[in-house]
C-alpha positions as MATLAB code, in Angstrom:
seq = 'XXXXXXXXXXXXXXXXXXXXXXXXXXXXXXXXXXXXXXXXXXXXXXXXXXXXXXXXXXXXXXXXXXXXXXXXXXXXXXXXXXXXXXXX';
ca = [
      -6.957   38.616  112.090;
      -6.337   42.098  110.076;
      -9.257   44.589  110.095;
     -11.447   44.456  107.494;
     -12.463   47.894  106.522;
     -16.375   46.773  105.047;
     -16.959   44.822  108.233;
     -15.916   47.951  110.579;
     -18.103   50.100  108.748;
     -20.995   47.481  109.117;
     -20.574   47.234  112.654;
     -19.962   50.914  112.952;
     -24.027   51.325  111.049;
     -24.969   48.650  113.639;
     -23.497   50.100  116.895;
     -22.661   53.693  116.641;
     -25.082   55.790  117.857;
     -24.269   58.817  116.269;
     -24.897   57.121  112.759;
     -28.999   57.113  111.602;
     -28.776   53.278  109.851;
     -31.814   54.180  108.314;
     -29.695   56.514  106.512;
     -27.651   54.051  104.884;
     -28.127   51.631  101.799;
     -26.499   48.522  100.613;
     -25.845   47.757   97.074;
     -24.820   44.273   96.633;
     -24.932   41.799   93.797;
     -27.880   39.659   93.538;
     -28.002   36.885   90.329;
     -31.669   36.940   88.937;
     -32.381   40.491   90.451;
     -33.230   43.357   87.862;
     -29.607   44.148   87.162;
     -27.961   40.999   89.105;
     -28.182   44.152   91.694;
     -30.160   44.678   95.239;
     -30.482   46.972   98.466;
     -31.095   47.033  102.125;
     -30.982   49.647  104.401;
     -28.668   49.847  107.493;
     -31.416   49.412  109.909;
     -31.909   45.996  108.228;
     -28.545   44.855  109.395;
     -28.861   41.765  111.878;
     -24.943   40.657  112.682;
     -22.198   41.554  111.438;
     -20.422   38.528  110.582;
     -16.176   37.890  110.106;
     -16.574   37.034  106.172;
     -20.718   38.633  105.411;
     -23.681   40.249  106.960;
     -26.965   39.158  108.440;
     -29.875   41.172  106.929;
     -33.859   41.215  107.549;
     -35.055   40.780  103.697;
     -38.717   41.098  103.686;
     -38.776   39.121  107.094;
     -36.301   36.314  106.132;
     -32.781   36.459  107.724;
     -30.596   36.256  104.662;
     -26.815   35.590  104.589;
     -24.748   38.558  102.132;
     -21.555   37.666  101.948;
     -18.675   40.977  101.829;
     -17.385   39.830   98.177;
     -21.231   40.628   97.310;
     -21.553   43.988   98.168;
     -20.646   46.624   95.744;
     -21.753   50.267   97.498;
     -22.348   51.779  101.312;
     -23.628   54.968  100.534;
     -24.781   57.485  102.866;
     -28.339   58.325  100.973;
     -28.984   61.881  102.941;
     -25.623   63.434  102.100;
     -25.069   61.229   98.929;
     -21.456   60.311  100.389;
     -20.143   57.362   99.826;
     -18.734   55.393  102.346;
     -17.244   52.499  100.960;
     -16.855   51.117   97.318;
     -15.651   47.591   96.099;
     -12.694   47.449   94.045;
     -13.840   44.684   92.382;
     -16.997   46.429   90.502;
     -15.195   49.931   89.774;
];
């Protein structure tokens, strides 16, 4: 299976030590939201799944899937780390 660049960086917020999740947010596309648009932090990352992401949403486990999410931005530094091509 060929890397998938979002799901690296996911794992990467999960796993790496050097990285503070709690310093990254999630945009992602949510229908019925204010803007069809929500967030979660990194240190609301779960699993990291081969095709979405596991995330603690107000203490429900909910199911994003990668097409979904639009921004990983580092909020500290205001870098971003990865940006969909699809909402550009």
């Amino acid at each position: 299976m060929p890397s998938n660049p979002l799901r690296d960086l996911l794992n990467k917020i999960l796993w790496d030590p050097s990285i503070d999740p709690s310093e990254i947010i999630v945009y992602y596309v949510s229908r019925g939201a204010p803007g069809d648009k929500e967030e979660f932090y990194g240190t609301q990352i779960l699993k990291v799944w081969s095709r979405g992401v596991d995330v603690n949403i107000r203490g429900k486990r909910k199911y994003i899937p990668f097409h979904r999410i639009i921004e990983v931005k580092n909020v500290k530094n205001g870098k971003i780390l990865f940006k969909s091509p699809r909402f550009v």
